[in-house]
N, C-alpha and C positions, 0 to 999 in steps of 0.2 A: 690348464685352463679351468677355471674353476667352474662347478655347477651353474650359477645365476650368468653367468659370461655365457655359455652356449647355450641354456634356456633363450636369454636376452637375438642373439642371431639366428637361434632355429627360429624365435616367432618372427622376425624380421624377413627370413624366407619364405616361409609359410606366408606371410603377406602376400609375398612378393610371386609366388608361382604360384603362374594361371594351370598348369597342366596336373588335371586330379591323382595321377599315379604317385609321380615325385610328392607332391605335396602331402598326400596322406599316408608315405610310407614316414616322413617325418614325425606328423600327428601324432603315429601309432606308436614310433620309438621317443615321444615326449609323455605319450601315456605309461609303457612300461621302467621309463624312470624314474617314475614315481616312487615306484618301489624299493629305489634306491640300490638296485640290479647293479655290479660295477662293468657286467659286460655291457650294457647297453650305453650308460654313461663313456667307455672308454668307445662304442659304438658313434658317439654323437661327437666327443671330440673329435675323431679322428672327422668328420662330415664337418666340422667346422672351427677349426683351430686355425686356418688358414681360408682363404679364396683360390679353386684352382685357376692358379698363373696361366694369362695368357705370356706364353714366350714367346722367343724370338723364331717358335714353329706354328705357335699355335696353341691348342690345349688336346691335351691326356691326362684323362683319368677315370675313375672306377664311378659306373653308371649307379646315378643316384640320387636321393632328394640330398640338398645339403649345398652349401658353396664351396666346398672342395669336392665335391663329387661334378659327371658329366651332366647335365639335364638341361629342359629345356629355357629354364631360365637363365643360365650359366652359354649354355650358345649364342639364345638372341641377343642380351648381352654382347657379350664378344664380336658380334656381327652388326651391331649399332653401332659401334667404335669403329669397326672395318670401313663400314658405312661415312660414318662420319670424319675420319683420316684423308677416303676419296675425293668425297667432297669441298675440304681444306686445298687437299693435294692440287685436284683438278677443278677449280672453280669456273663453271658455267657450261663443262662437258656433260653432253650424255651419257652418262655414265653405263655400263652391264657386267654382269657375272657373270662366268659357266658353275653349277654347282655339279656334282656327284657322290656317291656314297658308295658303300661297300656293303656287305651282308651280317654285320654285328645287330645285335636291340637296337632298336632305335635307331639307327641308322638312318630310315628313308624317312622317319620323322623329324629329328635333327636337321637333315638335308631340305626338306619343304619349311622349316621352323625358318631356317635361315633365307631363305628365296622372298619367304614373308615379310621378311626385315627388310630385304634388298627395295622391295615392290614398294611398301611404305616412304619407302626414301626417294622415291621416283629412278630407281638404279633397276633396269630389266635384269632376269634373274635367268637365265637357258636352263632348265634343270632335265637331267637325262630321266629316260622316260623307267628307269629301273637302273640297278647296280651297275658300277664299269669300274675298272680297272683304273688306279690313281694315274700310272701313264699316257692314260686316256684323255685324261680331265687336263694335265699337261700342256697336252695335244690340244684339245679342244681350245684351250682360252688362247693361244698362237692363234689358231685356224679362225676362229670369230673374233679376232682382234677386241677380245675383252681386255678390259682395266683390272677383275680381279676375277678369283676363282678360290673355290674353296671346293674339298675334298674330306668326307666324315666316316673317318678311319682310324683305329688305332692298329696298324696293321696288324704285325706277328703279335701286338700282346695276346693274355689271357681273356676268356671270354669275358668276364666281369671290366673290361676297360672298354672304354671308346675315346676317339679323339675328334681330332680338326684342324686339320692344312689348311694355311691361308699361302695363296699364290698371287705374286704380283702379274703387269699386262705381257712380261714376257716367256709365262710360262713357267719361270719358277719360285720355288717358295720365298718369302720374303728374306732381303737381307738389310744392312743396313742403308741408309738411315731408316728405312721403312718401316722396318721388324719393331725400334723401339717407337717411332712414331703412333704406331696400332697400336704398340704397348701401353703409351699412356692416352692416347684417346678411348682406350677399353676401361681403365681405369676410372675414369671420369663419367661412364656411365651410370646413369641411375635407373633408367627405364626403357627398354627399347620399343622402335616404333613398331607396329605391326597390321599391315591388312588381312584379309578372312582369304583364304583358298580362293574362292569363287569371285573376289573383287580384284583379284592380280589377274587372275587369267583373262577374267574381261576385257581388263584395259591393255591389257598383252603384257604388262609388267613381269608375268610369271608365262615363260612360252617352254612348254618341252621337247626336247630336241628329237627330232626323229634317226634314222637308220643312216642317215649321210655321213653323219660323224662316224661312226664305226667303219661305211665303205674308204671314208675318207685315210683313217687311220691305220686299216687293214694295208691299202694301197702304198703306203708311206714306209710299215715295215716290209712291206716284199722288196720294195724300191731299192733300200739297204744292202738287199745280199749282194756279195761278192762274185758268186759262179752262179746264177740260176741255172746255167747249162750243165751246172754238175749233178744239182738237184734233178732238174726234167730226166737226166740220164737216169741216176740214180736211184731215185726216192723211192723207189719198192724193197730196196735191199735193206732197209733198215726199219724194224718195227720199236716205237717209243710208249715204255706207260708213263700216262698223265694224271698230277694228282693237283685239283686248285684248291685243296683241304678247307671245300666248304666255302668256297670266298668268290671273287668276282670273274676266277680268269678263264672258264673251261669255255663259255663263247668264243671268245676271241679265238683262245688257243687253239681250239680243236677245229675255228674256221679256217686259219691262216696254211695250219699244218695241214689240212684235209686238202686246200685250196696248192700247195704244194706236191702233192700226191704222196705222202707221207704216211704211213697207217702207224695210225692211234690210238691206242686201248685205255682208257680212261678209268681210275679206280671206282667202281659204282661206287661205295659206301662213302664216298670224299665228294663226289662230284654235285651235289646239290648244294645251294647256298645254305647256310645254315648257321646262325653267330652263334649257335651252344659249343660250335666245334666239337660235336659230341666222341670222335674217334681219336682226338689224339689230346695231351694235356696243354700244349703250346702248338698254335697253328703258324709253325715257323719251319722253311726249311731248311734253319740252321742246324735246325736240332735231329740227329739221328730219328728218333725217335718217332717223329712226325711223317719218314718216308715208311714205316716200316711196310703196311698196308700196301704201299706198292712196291717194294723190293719182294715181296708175296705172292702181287702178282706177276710182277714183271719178270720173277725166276720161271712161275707155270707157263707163262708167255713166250718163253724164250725171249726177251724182251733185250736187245742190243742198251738202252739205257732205261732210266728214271727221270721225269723233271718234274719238278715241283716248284708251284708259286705261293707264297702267302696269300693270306684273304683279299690283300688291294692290290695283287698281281703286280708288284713293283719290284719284288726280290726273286730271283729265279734257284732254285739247287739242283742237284744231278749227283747220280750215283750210275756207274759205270759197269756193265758187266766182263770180268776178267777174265784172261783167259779159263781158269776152270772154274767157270758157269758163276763165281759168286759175286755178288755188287757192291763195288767201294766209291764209298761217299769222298766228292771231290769239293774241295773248302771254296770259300770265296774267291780266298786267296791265289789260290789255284786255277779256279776257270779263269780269274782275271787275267792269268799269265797269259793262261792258253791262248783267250780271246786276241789280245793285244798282238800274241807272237803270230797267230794270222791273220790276222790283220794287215798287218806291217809285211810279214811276208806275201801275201796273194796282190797289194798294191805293189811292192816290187818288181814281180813277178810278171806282171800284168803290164806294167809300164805307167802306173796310174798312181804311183806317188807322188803325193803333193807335196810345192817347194818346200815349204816350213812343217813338214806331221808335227803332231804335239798331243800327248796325252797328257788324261790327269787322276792321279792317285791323291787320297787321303796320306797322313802321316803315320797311322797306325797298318797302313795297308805294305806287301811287301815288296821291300828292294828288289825281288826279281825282278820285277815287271822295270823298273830303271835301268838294269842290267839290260834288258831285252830292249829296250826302246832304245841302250846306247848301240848295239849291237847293230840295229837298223838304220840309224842314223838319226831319230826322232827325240825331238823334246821329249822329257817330261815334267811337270808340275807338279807341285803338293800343294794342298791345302787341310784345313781343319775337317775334321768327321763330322759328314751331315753334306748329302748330295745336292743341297743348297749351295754348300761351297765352289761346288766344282760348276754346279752352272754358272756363279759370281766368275770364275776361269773362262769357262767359256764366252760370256758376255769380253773379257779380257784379251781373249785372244782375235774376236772382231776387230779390235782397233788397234793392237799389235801385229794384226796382218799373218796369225797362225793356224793352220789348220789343223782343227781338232777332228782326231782319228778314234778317240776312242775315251771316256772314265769310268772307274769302278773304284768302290769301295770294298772293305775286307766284307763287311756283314751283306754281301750275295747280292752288293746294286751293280750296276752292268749298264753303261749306255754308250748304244753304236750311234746315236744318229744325235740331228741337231733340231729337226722339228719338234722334241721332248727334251723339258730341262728338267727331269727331274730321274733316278731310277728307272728302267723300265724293263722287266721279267719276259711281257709278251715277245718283243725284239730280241732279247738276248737269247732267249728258244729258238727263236729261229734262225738265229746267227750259229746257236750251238750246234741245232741240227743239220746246218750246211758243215761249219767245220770237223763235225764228227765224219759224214761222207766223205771230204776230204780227205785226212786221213787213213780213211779204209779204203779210199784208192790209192792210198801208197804203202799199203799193207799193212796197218800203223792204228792201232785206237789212240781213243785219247788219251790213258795212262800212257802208252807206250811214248807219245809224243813228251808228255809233263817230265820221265824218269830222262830222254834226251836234252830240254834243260838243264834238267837239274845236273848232269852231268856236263853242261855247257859254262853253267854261270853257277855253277857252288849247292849244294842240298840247302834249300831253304823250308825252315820248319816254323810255322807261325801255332800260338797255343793262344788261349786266352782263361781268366779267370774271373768268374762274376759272382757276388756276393750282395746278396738284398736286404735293403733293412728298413721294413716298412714303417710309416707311420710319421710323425714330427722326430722322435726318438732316433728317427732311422738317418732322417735329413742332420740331426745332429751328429750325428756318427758320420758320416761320410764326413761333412766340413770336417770334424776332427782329424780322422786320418789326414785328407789333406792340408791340414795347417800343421800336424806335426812332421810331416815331412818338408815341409817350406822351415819348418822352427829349426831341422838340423836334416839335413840331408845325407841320404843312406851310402856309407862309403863302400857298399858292396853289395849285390845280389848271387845268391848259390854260389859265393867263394869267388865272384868276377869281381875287379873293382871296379868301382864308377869311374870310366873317365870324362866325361863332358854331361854337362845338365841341360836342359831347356825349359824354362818355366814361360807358358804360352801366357796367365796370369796377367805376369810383369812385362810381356812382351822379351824377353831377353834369353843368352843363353851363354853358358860358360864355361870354359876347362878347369876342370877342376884343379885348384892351386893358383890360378888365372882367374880370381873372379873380379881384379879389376878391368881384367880386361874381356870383359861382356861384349857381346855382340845384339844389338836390336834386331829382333824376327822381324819379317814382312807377313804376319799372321794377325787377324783380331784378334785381341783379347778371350781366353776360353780357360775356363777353371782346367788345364790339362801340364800335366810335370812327364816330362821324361827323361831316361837316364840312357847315354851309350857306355856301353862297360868296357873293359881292356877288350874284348876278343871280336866287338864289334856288334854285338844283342845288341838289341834297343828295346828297354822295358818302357812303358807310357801308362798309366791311371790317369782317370778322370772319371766324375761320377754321369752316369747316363742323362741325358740330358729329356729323356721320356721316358723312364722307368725309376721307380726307387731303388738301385743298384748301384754298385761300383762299378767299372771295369778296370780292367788288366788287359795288356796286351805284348807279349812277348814273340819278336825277330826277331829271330836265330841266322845264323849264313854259316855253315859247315865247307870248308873246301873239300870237292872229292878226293884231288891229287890221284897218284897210281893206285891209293890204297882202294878206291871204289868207291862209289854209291852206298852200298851197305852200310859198309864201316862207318863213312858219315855220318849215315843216317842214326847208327846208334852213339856214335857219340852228339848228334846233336838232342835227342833223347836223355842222356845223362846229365845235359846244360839243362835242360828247362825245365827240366823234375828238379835240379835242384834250386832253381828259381821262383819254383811254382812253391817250392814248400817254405821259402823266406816270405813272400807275399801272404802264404795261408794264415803262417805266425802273427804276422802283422794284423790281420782282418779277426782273427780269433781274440787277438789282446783288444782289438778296441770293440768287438761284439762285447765281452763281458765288463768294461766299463771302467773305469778309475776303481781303486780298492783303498 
């Protein structure tokens, strides 16, 4: 983009944002370009070489003045199109929000920015009275039979992001036709409407929601457990450390669990909201890294496990303590199993399974949890990644007459219940904490239960591989890699050959040697390729659809046979290291560019 092209849009923003911060952090980087600086200049393109997209979630991105940055005029925006989509949609309804937000910058400003938009539009706006938990907000627009809901969160990203969920009337995040409907009604904006704080709350436009929603919510996930009577027995046998890394969930959590009789040691230095994320580099508890602080404490604790939530309490993790005293981090992958297989077992068990069970996994999540749901007798689903999906299933399984028992995706979402259609962290702690009891009434942690699996239905080892490439340069590179694997496709990973493709794209998918005879997916359209190899892997890329990243995602399925557990395990180790390193080559060659 050339100089006078982003001069030309910075003053167009600068116009255009009322709020002094953003605005004159622009100012001040169009003053030191002057200078002819090229970091500043490669500073302003990167703020306006593009408008951050509203998609089909929403917007994420890096707080900022600029139009591809987060701010305030880039929200109300997107919240005038919200606005005005409802009103198309719904002509001559009353319309309302629930709004909520998380603990990042700006955050409760963005949240009240947008309540202002709602109010201006004659749309009452519920705004909670401080941070809650995206599951919440979920909750909330069901429970006050709202028509929309938004949630101002960039979850686990890096402290420099923020986002914005937009949620349809039944709780979850938009799909189609809706998702692009908002799309181009956002686009069409030029100005949003807005009244002043003190003129919404007058007219009640803008009302804050008191402590009901939370009793409300609180009531809902206890509802859920399986055995309370194992719990009431129980629950002093087990001490848990909690870490909500700074984010929304140590309320809730620490009520539900205390409200259980449950002791709870909470990492002080995590437990305060805080968007700097000042303790850990990624407020994810995907990442090792992020529990370390509390596998710290929860060894001085003697602490039976770890749980950890991201900043909007919608993704849950756990690290387990083993038999000798040390704590191993259990994948998404893996609680999913776990969750599902009791699930399915204690409704058995109980006499309380229902005629049709049916769960739903994503396509990059793993085949055990298929395996386990055949084993019990229950459906399962797939859909595309993005927990939008699986409530688009679950709205499905209403009028197919199935009863859904249970979804999770691989990146640590987990939902037991149906009054949340979206992820929810708070519920699945407390579904783990029952299942962990469980278990240690049959002498059994949860490793011990995961390694009888695995010995059940095959060692299943899931890896993953993410590579960032920021900026417009970065977005070029990714489409690259994926069109040159659509241009010729790869006859082999680590020495496995490909035998079946699935290009989500074109909606199709085919044996390989077989590609006239293609078979059409029942999936939407999704920039996502995957490959099943001779031995039965399934490798899948697609680029993140909220971070500028790629992913990789690599199933494995080992059988044990007589040879063991072990031996599996290490040959399925020697599969995906040499999978991981054909993928690295690939991401290496197109980091450094055409020559």
């Amino acid at each position: 983009m050339d100089h006078q092209t982003i001069r030309t849009r910075a003053a167009a923003y600068i116009a255009a944002e009322t709020d002094d911060t953003f605005r004159k952090e622009v100012e001040k980087l169009i003053a030191q370009a002057g200078g002819g600086d090229s970091k500043v200049w490669a500073e302003l393109e990167d703020r306006f070489y593009r408008d951050l997209e509203f998609g089909t979630g929403g917007l994420r991105g890096v707080i900022g003045g600029g139009f591809n940055r987060m701010n305030f005029l880039v929200v109300t925006r997107a919240t005038q199109g919200l606005c005005d989509y409802l009103s198309a949609t719904f002509p001559g309804k009353k319309l309302s929000a629930v709004i909520a937000h998380d603990s990042r910058d700006h955050s409760d400003d963005f949240a009240f920015a947008a309540a202002r938009v709602f109010a201006a539009n004659g749309i009452k706006a519920w705004l909670f009275p401080s941070l809650r938990p995206t599951p919440e907000l979920s909750f909330a627009v069901r429970e006050l039979k709202a028509d929309t809901g938004i949630v101002v969160t960039a979850s686990h990203n890096p402290p420099k992001y923020n986002g914005y969920k937009a949620y349809w009337n039944d709780g979850s995040q938009v799909t189609p036709p809706h998702d692009t409907g908002i799309i181009d009604r956002v686009g069409k904006v030029v100005e949003a409407r807005l009244v002043s704080k003190e003129e919404g709350l007058a007219k009640g436009l803008i009302e804050i929601l008191d402590g009901k929603i939370d009793d409300r919510y609180i009531a809902m996930v206890k509802s859920h457990l399986l055995r309370p009577e194992l719990i009431a027995r129980m629950a002093s046998q087990v001490k848990l450390v909690y870490t909500p890394l700074h984010g929304t969930g140590a309320m809730l959590f620490e009520r539900i669990m205390g409200e259980l009789g449950l002791r709870i040691v909470t990492v002080p230095e995590q437990r305060e909201p805080d968007g700097r994320f000042p303790t850990v580099a990624f407020p994810n508890p995907e990442e090792a890294a992020a529990l370390e602080l509390a596998i710290k404490l929860a060894a001085a604790e003697k602490a039976d496990a770890v749980m950890a939530t991201d900043p909007d309490a919608d993704r849950l993790g756990i690290a387990v303590r083993a038999k000798d005293g040390s704590y191993t981090l259990v994948t998404g992958n893996q609680l999913g199993s776990l969750h599902l297989d009791y699930i399915l077992l204690t409704l058995k068990e109980s006499g309380r399974m229902p005629k049709r069970p049916a769960a739903i996994k994503t396509i990059v999540t793993t085949d055990l949890q298929s395996r386990i749901a055949a084993a019990y007798g229950a459906t399962i689903r797939e859909c595309l990644t993005g927990f939008k999906w699986i409530a688009d299933l679950m709205r499905k399984f209403e009028s197919e007459g199935l009863d859904f028992v249970y979804g999770t995706e691989e990146s640590y979402g987990h939902l037991v219940e149906t009054e949340v259609r979206d992820k929810d962290g708070i519920s699945a702690a407390a579904l783990t904490a029952e299942m962990a009891l469980y278990w240690r009434s049959k002498g059994k942690s949860l490793l011990d239960r995961l390694e009888e699996l695995y010995a059940e239905h095959g060692y299943h080892e899931e890896r993953g591989v993410n590579r960032y490439f920021e900026g417009s340069s970065g977005m070029e590179i990714m489409a690259g890699i994926m069109a040159a694997y659509r241009a010729r496709q790869p006859g082999s990973f680590g020495g496995y050959p490909v035998s079946k493709v699935r290009d989500v794209s074109s909606g199709l998918e085919w044996k390989v040697g077989d590609e006239g005879g293609a078979k059409k997916l029942d999936l939407p359209p999704s920039d996502v390729l995957q490959w099943w190899l001779s031995d039965g892997t399934v490798v899948t890329v697609r680029p993140s659809g909220t971070e500028p990243k790629i992913k990789y995602y690599i199933l494995s399925r080992t059988e044990t046979g007589h040879d063991g557990l072990e031996v599996a395990r290490r040959a399925s180790a020697v599969k995906t290291e040499a999978i991981i390193a054909d993928i690295k080559a690939t991401l290496d060659k197109a980091a450094k560019g055409p020559r």
